[in-house]
PLY file of the C-alpha trace (Angstrom):
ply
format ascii 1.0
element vertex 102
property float x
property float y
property float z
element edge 101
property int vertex1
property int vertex2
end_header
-13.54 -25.44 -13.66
-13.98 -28.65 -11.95
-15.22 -29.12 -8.58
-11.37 -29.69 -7.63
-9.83 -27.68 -8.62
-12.24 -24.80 -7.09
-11.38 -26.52 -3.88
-7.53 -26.41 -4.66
-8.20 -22.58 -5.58
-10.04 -21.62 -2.40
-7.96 -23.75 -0.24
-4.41 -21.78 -2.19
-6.40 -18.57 -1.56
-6.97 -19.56 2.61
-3.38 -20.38 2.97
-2.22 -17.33 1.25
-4.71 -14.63 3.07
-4.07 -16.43 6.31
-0.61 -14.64 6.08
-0.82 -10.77 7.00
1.34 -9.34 4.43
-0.27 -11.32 1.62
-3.04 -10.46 3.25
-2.82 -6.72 3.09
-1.56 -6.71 -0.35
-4.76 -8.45 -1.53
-6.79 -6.20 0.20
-4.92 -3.21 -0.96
-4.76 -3.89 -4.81
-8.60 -4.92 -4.19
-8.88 -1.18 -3.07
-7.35 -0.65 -6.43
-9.63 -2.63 -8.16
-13.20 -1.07 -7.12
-11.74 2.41 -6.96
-11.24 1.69 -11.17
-14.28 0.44 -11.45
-16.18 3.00 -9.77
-14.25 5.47 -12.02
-15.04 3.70 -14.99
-18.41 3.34 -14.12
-19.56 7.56 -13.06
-17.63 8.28 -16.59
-19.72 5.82 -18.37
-22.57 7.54 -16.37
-21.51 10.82 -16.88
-21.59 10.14 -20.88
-17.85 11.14 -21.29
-15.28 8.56 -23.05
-11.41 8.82 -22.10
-10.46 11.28 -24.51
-13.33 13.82 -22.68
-11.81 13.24 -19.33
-8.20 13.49 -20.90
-9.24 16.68 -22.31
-10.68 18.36 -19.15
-7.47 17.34 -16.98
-4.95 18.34 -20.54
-3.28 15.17 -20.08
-3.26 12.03 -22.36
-5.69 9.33 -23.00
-3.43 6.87 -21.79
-3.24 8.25 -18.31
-7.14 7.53 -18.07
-6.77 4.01 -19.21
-4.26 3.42 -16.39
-6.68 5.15 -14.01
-9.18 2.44 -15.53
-7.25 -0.45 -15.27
-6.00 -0.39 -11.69
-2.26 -2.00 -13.27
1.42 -1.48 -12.31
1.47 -2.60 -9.23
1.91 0.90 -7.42
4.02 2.18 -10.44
0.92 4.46 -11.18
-0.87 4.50 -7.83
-2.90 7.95 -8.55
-2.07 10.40 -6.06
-5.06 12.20 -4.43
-4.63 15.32 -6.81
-5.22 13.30 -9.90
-7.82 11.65 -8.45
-9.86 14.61 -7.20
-9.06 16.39 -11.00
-10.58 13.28 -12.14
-13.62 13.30 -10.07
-13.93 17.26 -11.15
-13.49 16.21 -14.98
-16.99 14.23 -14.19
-18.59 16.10 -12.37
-18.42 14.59 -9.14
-15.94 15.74 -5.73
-13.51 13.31 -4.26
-14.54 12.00 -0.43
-11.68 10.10 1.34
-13.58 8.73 4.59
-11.93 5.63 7.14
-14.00 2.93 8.44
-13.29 0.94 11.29
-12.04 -2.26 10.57
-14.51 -5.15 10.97
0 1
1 2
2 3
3 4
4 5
5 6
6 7
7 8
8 9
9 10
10 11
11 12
12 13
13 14
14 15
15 16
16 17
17 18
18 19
19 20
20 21
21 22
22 23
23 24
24 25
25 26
26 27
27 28
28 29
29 30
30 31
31 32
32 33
33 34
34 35
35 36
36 37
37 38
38 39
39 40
40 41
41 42
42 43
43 44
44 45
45 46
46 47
47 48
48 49
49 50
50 51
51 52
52 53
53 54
54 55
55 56
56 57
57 58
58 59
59 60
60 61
61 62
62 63
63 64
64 65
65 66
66 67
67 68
68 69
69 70
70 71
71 72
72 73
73 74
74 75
75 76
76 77
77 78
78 79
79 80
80 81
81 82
82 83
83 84
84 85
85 86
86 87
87 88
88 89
89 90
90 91
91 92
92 93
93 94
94 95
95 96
96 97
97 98
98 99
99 100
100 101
């Protein structure tokens, strides 16, 4: 990428984020995006693939990868249940904390 168009691309990216809404739906499906990673990352730890976790929560293999993926733009937001039987399938417990806003 050129040094333009990484200019273009961060000044895009100002103008969008300087409106709220765009704003909180970045920030939101960013949410989205380090809660899958952090999922994918304690299985990996945990030494389990998909299928293991799919197993332990009797539910498909599929419904992991979406878990993985962070996709569908809220169409398969996990709810808090699957989430915490997730968590359980590895080993770990669910915490849901708030932080003040900086």
């Amino acid at each position: 990428m050129s040094k333009r168009s990484l200019k273009q691309h961060d000044e895009l990216r100002q103008s969008v984020l300087s409106d709220e809404q765009s704003r909180a739906e970045y920030e939101a499906f960013t949410l989205q995006l380090k809660l899958a990673e952090q999922l994918k990352k304690s299985r990996k730890k945990a030494a389990m693939t998909q299928d293991d976790i799919a197993n332990k929560m009797c539910t498909n293999k599929s419904v992991i990868a979406r878990l993985e993926a962070a996709g569908g733009r809220g169409k398969h937001s996990p709810s808090l249940k699957t989430l915490s039987k997730y968590a359980s399938a590895i080993g770990y417990k669910l915490e849901i904390k708030l932080k003040r806003a900086e």
